[in-house]
N, C-alpha and C positions, 0 to 999 in steps of 0.2 A: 388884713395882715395881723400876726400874731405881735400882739405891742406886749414886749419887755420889760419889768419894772424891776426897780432893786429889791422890792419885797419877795418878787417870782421864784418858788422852788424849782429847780431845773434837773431831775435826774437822768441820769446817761445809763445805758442798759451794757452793760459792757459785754455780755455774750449776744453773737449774732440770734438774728431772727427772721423764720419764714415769712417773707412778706406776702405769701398768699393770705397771710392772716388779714383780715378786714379789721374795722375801729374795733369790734364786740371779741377781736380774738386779743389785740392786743391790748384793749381794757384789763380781758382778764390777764393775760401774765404780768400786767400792772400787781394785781393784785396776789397772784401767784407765786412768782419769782420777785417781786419788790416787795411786796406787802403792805402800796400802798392802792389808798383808794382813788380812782381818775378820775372823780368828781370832786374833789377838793381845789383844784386849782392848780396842782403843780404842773407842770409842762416835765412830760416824759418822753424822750430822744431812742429811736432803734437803729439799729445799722444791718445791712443785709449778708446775708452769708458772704457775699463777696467783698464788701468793705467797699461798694462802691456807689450805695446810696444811702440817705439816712430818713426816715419815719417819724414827725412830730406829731405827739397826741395830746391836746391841748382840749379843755375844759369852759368853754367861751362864757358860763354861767346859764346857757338855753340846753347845749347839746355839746356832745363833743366830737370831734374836727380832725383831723389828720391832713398833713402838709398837702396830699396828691390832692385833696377835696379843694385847694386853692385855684388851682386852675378852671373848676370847671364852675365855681362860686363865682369867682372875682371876675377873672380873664372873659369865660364868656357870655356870664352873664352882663359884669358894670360894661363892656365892650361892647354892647350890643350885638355880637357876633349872631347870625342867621344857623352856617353851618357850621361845625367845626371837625377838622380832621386830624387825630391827636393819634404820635406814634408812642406807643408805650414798651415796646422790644418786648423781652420777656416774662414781662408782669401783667399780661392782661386777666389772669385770674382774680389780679387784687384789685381790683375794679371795681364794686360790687354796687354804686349809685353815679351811675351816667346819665346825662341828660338827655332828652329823646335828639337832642339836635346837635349833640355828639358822637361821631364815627371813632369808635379806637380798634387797633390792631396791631401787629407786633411790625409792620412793616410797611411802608408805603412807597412806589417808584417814584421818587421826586421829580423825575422828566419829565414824567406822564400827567402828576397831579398839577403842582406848580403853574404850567399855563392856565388852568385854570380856580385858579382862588383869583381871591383877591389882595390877600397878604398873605405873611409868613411867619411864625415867631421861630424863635431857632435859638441855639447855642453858639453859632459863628462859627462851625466849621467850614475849611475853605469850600466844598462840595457845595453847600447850602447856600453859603454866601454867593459863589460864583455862580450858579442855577437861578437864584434870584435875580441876579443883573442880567443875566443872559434873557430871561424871559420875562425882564420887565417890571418885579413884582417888588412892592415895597417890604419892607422887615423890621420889625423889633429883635432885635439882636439882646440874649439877658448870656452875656458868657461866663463860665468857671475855669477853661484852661484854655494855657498858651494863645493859639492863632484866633480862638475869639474873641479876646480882649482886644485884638492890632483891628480886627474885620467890625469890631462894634462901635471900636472908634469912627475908624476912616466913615461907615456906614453913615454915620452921621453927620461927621463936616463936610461931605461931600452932597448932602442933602438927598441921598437915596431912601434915608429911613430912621430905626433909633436907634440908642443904647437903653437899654434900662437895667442896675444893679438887679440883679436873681434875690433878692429878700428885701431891701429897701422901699419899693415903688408903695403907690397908694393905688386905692379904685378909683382915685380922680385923672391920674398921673395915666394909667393903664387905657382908662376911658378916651382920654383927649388924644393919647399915641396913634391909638385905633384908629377911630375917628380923623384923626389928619392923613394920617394913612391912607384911608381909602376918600379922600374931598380934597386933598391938597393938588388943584393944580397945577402949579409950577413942581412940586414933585415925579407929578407923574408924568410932566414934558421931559422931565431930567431921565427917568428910568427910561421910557420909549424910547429916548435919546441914546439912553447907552447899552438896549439892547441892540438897537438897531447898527452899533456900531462894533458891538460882538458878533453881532452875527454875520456880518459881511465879513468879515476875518475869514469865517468857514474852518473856526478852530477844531472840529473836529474830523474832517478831512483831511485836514494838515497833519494832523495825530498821529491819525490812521497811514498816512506813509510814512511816518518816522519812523513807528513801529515796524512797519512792511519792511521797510530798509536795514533793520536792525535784526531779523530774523531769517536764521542762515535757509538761506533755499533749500528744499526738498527735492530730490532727483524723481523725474518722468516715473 
């Protein structure tokens, strides 16, 4: 994780930027449009055309690092994770150092995948969250808005999986989540518990008539 000091310079890029750019694009408009050099240490912040993600490019004193490089550093590697299957929407151009034992793409059917992994990491939207219990599968929940905050809570005091703060955790914190995740037996009596108890419902057959019933007939 990127550790913080009060000495730390921190510039913010205030005009958006292509995030197809790799580390070696946005080094340079470091240098370009800031004028400063991204091997001195400052931590420099991007935001994407949309204003809906943001790019840290930081200086560790070996190499320099960008925020998306965390996941596949920390998560799968301190995790031990085997395989990993990582949805990245519409950024998979900015990709440019993927592990051999990571799958990314801009889209994955969660119904399909889901039963088989073995965990999940997620944001806590209710689709995610609700998919997970239905098939069983433990979660690390790291939420940013509204309904994952309520689904990362519950997720945890009800002992289906975790919470973890989205910038806070450690590789120790990351490592042990995993790990109990997939070894925790009384865990995993509680999810097979509460799939099996979702799925006896037959909530999507239920659905599927309320719909039927709600959609005016069509004449012969």
């Amino acid at each position: 994780m990127l550790q913080i000091t009060p000495q730390m310079r921190i510039l913010v890029c205030v005009e958006a930027v292509d995030f197809r750019n790799g580390i070696d694009g946005l080094a340079q408009r470091c240098k370009a449009a800031l004028g400063e050099d991204p091997f001195r240490g400052t931590v420099f912040v991007f935001r994407n055309r949309r204003s809906t993600a943001v790019k840290v490019l930081a200086y560790d004193g070996k190499q320099l690092a960008s925020n998306y490089d965390v996941f596949f550093d920390k998560v799968v590697k301190v995790g031990g994770v085997n395989v990993a299957l990582v949805n990245v929407g519409d950024y998979m151009d900015q990709y440019t150092d993927v592990p051999p034992n990571v799958h990314i793409d801009k889209w994955y059917p969660q119904p399909s995948v889901i039963p088989q992994v073995d965990a999940v990491i997620h944001h806590g939207g209710n689709n995610s969250f609700t998919e997970c219990l239905y098939f069983g599968k433990p979660a690390i929940i790291m939420p940013y808005v509204w309904d994952g905050h309520d689904n990362a809570t519950r997720v945890e005091e009800t002992g289906h999986g975790f919470k973890l703060d989205r910038y806070e955790w450690t590789d120790a914190v990351m490592a042990d989540r995993i790990t109990r995740m997939v070894t925790d037996k009384k865990m995993k009596a509680k999810l097979k518990k509460t799939s099996k108890d979702m799925r006896k419902e037959k909530g999507p057959a239920k659905a599927a008539k309320v719909i039927d019933a709600m959609t005016p007939s069509r004449p012969p």
